[in-house]
Structure formats: structure tokens, C-alpha cells
N, C-alpha and C positions, 0 to 999 in steps of 0.2 A: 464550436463547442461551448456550449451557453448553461449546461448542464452544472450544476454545484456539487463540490467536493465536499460531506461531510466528515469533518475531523476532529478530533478532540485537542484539547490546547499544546497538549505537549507533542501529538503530533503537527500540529501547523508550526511550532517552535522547530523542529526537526528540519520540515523542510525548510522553514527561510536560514536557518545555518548552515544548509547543504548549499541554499543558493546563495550564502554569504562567501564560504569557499569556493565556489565554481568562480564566481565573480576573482576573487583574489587570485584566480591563474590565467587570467586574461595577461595580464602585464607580462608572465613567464614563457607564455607562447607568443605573442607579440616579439620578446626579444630572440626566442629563435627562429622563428622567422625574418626576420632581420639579419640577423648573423648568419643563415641559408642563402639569403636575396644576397650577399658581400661577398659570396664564394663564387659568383658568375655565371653561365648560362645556366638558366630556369629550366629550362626542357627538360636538360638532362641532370636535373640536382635532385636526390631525393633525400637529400635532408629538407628541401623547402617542400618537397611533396606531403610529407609526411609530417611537418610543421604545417600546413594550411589545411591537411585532414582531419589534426588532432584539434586545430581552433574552428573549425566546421563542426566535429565531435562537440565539444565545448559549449557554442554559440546554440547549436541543438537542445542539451542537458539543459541551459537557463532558459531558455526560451519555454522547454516543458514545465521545469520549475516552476517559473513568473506565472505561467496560464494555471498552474494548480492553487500558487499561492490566492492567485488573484479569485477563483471560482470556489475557497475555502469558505466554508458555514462552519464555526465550533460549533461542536453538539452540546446543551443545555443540561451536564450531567444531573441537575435539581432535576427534573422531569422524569429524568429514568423511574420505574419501577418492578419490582418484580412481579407483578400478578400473571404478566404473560411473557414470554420473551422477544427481546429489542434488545436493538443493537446499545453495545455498550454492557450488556449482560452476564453475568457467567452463568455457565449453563452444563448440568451435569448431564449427561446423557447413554443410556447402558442400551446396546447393538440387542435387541433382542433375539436374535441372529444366531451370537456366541457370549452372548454375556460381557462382554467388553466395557468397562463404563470411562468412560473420557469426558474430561472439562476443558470447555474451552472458553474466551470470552469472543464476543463479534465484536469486531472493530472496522471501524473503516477500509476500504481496500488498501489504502495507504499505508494504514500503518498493520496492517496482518505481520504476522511472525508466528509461522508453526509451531517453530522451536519453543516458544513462547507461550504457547497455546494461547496464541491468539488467531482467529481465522477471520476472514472477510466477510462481510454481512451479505456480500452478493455471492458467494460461495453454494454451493446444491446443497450441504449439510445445514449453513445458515437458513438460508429462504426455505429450507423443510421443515424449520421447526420456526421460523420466525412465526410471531402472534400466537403461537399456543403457550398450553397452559401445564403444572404441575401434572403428571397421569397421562398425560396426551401420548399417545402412541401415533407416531406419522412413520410414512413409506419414503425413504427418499430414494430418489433418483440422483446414484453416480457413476461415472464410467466403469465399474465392475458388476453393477447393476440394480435394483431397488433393494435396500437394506431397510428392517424396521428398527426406528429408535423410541424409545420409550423416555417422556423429559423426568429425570428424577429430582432436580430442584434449579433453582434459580435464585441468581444473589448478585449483588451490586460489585 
């Protein structure tokens, strides 16, 4: 995976604190597994089964971590602007459908949070309106089927 992660700063902050505590529970499963391995046959122990599964779990989670850290690009929010929409945008958009209008901004997959109204730039709603402009009416394709949106503004 040689592909680049783009992120913006506070998300690349995010992750290397998550992988500052994943790091910090190495030492805590370390010692029960240890304290597992002192209780006697392995075979049949399942506190050391379930201590070398949760440090597999663990060893897994930074490993993802470190390859995302490592393939992150901040995104150059000075370059954002609104004439068309990109990621990093917010982006009002009314369901021509049912009249619906919802704001969302694109963010990197990383850091999406629906709750948040923040969605992912590689998302079917994203890539439907990504590059158009104020007025654009686009068809998207989602799993309930092709919806029209119509962009009604965009802003930093």
C-alpha cells in the first residue's frame, strides 16, 4: 500500500495519539502474559490464550496505525476554495427529491464523523458533487438509488 493518506493536521494529530496509547499498552499485556505463562501448562491456560490474542489485536491496531501515519499528506488548507467543490469544503445540498437540504463538510476518510456532518470525500454523495459548482444539479448513485442534488452553496 504505497497509496497516500490525505489528512488534515488535526487529523494526523489524532492518529499519532491513538498510536501513542496503543504503544502505552504494550507493557500492560506483556505483564499478563507473563503472569498467564507463571500459572503452568500453556495448552490448557486461557488467560495466556486470551493475553497473546489481545497483544496479536494490539500489535495489529499499530501496525495499521504506523502504515497510515507513515502514507499521511496534510492537506494545504491555503489552497482550498470555494468556486467548486473539494474536499475540505462545506457544502450545502437540497435532495431535489424531497427537499431535504443537508450540510456536510468532506474530509478525509479518516477523519469522516456523520454525527458531525463530516462525510468522506470518497463517499457516493462526495465524488457526486466533488468538482461542481454553485446551481449544479448532479444525479448520485446510492444504495437506495439515484437521488438528484442540487449544490446550493459552498464555504470554507
Amino acid at each position: 500500500m504505497s497509496e497516500f493518506i490525505y489528512v488534515t493536521e488535526e487529523g494526523l494529530q489524532k492518529m499519532k495519539e491513538e498510536l501513542d496509547l496503543l504503544r502505552n499498552e504494550r507493557p500492560a499485556i506483556a505483564r499478563l502474559i507473563s503472569e498467564a505463562r507463571d500459572k503452568g501448562d500453556l495448552t490448557e491456560n486461557a488467560e495466556y490464550s486470551a493475553a497473546k490474542e489481545a497483544q496479536g489485536m494490539l500489535e495489529m491496531k499499530i501496525a495499521r496505525l504506523e502504515d497510515q501515519v507513515a502514507r499521511s499528506r496534510i492537506i494545504d488548507s491555503s489552497r482550498i476554495n470555494t468556486k467548486t467543490v473539494q474536499i475540505l469544503n462545506r457544502v450545502r445540498i437540497r435532495n431535489r427529491a424531497n427537499g431535504t437540504v443537508m450540510e456536510y463538510q468532506l474530509v478525509p476518510e479518516t477523519e469522516a464523523n456523520l454525527k458531525e456532518g463530516k462525510i468522506a470525500a470518497t463517499s457516493p454523495i462526495a465524488q457526486g458533487i466533488m468538482g461542481k459548482k454553485v446551481g449544479d444539479v448532479v444525479q448520485v448513485r446510492v444504495p437506495a438509488g439515484i437521488i438528484p442534488f442540487e449544490i446550493e452553496e459552498i464555504s470554507i
